[in-house]
N, C-alpha and C positions, 0 to 999 in steps of 0.2 A: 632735418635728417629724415632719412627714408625709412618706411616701418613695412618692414614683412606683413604683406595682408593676415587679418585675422579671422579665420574661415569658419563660419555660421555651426553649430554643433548640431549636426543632424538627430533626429530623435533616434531610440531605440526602436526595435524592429519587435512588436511582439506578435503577428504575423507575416505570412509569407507576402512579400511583395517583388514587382519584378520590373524594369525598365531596362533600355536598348543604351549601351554605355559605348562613345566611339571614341579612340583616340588614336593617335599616330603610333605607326608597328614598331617605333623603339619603345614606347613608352614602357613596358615591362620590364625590360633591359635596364630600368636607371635604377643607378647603388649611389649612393653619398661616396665620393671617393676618401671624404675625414681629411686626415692629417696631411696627404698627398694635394690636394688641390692647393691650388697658389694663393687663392684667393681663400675666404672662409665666411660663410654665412652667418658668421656670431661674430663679425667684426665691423663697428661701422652702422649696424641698423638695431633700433629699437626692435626692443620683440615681446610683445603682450603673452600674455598668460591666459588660456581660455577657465573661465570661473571651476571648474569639474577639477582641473589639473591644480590650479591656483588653489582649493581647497583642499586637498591631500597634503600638496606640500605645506600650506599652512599645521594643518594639523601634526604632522609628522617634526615640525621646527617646534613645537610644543613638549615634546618629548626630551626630559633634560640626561637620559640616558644612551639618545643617540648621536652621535656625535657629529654625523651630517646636518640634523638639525638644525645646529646654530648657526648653519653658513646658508640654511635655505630663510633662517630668519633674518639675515642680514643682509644678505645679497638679493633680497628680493621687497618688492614694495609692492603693499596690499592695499594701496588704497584707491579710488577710483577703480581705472581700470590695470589688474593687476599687472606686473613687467617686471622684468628683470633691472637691477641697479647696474649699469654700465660701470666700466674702470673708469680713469682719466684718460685711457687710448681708446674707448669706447669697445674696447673688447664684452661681450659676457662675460659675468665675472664667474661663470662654471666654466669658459674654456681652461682647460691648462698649458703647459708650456709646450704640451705635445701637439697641441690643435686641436684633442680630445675634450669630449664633453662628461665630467667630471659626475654631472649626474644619470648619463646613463650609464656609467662608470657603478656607482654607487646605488642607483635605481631600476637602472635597466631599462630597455628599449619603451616596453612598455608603458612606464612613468614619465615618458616625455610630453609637454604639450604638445596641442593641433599645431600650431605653426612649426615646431622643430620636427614633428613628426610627419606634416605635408610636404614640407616647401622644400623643395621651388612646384612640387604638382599646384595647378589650378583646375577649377573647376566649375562649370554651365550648369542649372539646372532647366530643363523647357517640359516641366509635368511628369512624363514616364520615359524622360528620353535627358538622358547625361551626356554631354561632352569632358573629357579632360586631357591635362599634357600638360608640360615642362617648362616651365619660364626658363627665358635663356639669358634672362640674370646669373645662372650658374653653368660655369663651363662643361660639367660634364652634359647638361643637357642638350648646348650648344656642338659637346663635340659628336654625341647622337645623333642629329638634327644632322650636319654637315659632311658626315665624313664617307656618305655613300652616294654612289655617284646616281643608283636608280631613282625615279623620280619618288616623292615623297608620298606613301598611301597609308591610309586609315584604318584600322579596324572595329566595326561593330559588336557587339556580345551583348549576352543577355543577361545581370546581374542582379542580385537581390537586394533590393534596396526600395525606400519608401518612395511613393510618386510625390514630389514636390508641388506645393498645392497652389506657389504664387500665377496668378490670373497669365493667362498669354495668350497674342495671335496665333490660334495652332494655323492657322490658311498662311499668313505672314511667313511664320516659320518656314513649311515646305517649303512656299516658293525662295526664301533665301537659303536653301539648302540647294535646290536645284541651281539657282543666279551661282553661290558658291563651286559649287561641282563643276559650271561651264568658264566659270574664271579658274579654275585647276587645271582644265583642259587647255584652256588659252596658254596660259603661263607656262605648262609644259611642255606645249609643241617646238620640239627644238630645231625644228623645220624653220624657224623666224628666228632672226636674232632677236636676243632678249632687250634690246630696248626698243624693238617696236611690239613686241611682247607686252610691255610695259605699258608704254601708248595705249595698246590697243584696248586693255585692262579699263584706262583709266576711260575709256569712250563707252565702253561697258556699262561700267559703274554711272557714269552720267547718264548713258540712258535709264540705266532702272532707277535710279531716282528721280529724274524728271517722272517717270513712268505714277510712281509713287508718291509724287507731291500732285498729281495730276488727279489723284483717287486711285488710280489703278494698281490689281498688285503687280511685279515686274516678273512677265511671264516670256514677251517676245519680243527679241531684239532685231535691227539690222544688222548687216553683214559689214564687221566690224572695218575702218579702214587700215591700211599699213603702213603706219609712220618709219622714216626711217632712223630718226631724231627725234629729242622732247627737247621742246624750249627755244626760242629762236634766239635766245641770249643767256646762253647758261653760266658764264660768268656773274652777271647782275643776279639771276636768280638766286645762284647759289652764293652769295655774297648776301642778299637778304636771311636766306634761311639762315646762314651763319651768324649773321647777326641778333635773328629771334631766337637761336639755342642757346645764346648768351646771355641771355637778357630771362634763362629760367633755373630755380636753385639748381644750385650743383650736389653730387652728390660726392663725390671724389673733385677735393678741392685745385686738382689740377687739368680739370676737366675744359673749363674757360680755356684755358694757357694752350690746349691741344689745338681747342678748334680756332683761336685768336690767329695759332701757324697756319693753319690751313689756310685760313680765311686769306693773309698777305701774302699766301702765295700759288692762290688758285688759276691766274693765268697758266703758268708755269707747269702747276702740275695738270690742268688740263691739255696743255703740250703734250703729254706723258701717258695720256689716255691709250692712243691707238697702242701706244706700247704697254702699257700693263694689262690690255685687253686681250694680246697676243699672248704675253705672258700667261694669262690664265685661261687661257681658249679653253684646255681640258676641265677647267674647273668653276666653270660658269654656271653649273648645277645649283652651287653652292645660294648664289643670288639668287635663283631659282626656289631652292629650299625655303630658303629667310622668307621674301614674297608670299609663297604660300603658308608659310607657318602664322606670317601676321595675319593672313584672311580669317585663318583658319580658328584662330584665337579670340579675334573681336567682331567681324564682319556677322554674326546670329547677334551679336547686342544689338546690333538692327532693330531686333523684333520688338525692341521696348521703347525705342524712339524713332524709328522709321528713318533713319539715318543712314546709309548706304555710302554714300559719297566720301564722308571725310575721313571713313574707317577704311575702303581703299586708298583714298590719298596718304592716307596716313602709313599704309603699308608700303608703297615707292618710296613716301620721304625716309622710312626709315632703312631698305635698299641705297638708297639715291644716298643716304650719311653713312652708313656701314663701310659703302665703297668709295667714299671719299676719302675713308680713315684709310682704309687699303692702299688708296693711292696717294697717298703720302707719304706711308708706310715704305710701300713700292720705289718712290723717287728719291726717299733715303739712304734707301739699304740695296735696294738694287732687287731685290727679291720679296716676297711676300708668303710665307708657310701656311699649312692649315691652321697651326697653332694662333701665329699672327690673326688670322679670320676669327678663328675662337676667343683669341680677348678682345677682340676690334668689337664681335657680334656682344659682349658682357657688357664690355663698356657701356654703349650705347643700351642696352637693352635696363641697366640697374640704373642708368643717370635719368631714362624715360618712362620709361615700362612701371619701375619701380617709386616712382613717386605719384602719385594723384594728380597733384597742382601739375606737374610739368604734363600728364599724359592728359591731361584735360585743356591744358593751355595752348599743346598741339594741334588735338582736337577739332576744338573752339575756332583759332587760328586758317585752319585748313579751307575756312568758309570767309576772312577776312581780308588775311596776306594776299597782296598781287602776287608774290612767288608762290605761293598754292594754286592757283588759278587752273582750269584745267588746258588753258592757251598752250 
């Protein structure tokens, strides 16, 4: 089962400190939409207890004059690492029948743990210099991400918070800040259709890691080429990867059975391409967005293994399944909504994103599979 990451408890602040915090311009705009989303973050994933939270509600389940008490002593397990007791439907057993959560009901916002009180935000730390944003394991951050057509920008500020003290290339960093910044450039000129966009990316990335596995850090490229295709057999290809997404846990046990259809009938719906490509001319952004938002998320974990390569690959393959699901979607029903985008993009994001083993086996993979290859 998939476990809502559990995010490091940063110390208290008992002087002023101050770091450069960037994140993408909806990031402030995101509210839990609660009982209104389709989906629900308390259903389905393990969810740990950070010890600060885990010990209040301990203590307060000790109290035999309160009456919440006896349901945070039962519904919760303190040993190891603390977590909530799931139902038999693997709901939390604080959601209630509303979708609401029962203890911020009773506790209030504030008595929520880190993870109910984070997620879906993530978050980078590189010294005095913060990244964060929105896993798009959940739809509303997905329909943030998506739903505007200008291209996708960043904002920096200056916030108070302690400098994180873990060891790092700050030289590394820049320059994959800079490498990062001229693949956003790439990827947004909409001057190029977006799969030699794509292409181009991927030639990118192979240079600055060859650059990099060479000694050097990746500072200067050539003048990228312009494919006007990936893949000189993208049925085989995509019949490979289809078959490695199966072969990693599911998390939504009807996950397999989706892409099994895909998979027996990818001639067909690659027939179907030039037309749902039409179909979505105006809203091509969209793949655009996703593209950039994967760099943007993983591509600085660079700085800790010098990896550059399989973190853009890994950003088109997760494009390259998004819009496979689309076009499926598409040769079924005849149409494809933004909506449709926004759970196609969930899907795929809580079955990958969301587990370790599968986003590592990806990964790993991306350096193995002939269908990875950058052929």
């Amino acid at each position: 089962m998939a476990k809502i990451p559990l995010l490091s408890t940063r110390p208290i602040l008992f002087w002023r400190c101050f770091m450069k915090h960037t994140t993408p311009f909806f990031y402030s705009s995101f509210a839990c939409t609660a009982s209104n989303c389709s989906d629900s973050c308390c259903i389905g994933w393990e969810i740990d207890i950070d010890q600060k939270t885990a010990s209040y509600y301990h203590t307060l389940s000790q109290k035999e004059d309160f009456s919440f008490g006896k349901r945070l002593k039962e519904e919760i397990s303190y040993k190891d690492i603390p977590h909530f007791i799931l139902t038999p439907n693997e709901r939390c057993p604080f959601l209630n029948h509303q979708n609401l959560c029962d203890i911020y009901i009773h506790l209030g916002e504030e008595h929520l743990c880190e993870i109910c009180t984070q997620h879906p935000r993530f978050h980078e730390w590189f010294g005095n210099y913060k990244e964060s944003g929105l896993g798009l394991c959940c739809e509303e951050a997905a329909r943030l991400l998506l739903s505007s057509p200008e291209p996708l920008t960043f904002r920096t500020t200056v916030i108070e918070e302690e400098e994180d003290k873990t060891p790092f290339d700050k030289v590394l960093l820049d320059q994959l800040l800079c490498l990062r910044k001229e693949m956003f450039a790439l990827l947004q000129d909409r001057t190029k259709t977006f799969s030699s966009r794509l292409s181009n990316l991927l030639f990118l990335a192979e240079q600055a890691q060859q650059q990099l596995d060479n000694g050097d850090l990746p500072s200067s490229f050539s003048q990228t080429p312009s494919f006007s295709t990936f893949g000189t057999n993208p049925v085989e290809n995509l019949d490979l990867l289809l078959s490695f997404l199966q072969t990693l846990e599911p998390i939504d046990l009807g996950w397999p059975d989706r892409l099994s259809c895909i998979q027996k009938e990818l001639p067909a719906l690659l027939s179907n391409r030039e037309q749902f490509l039409s179909a979505l001319h105006e809203r091509m952004y969209e793949y655009e967005h996703l593209c950039v938002y994967f760099l943007y998320r993983y591509l600085l974990k660079a700085t800790w293994d010098e990896d550059i390569l399989s973190r853009v690959k890994f950003a088109i393959f997760s494009v390259s399944i998004i819009f496979l699901l689309g076009l499926y979607d598409f040769s079924k029903n005849g149409q494809y909504s933004l909506l449709d985008q926004i759970q196609n993009t969930k899907a795929y994001s809580k079955e990958i994103e969301y587990c370790d083993e599968n986003l590592e086996s990806v990964l790993e993979q991306s350096w193995n599979l002939p269908a990875f290859s950058t052929a």
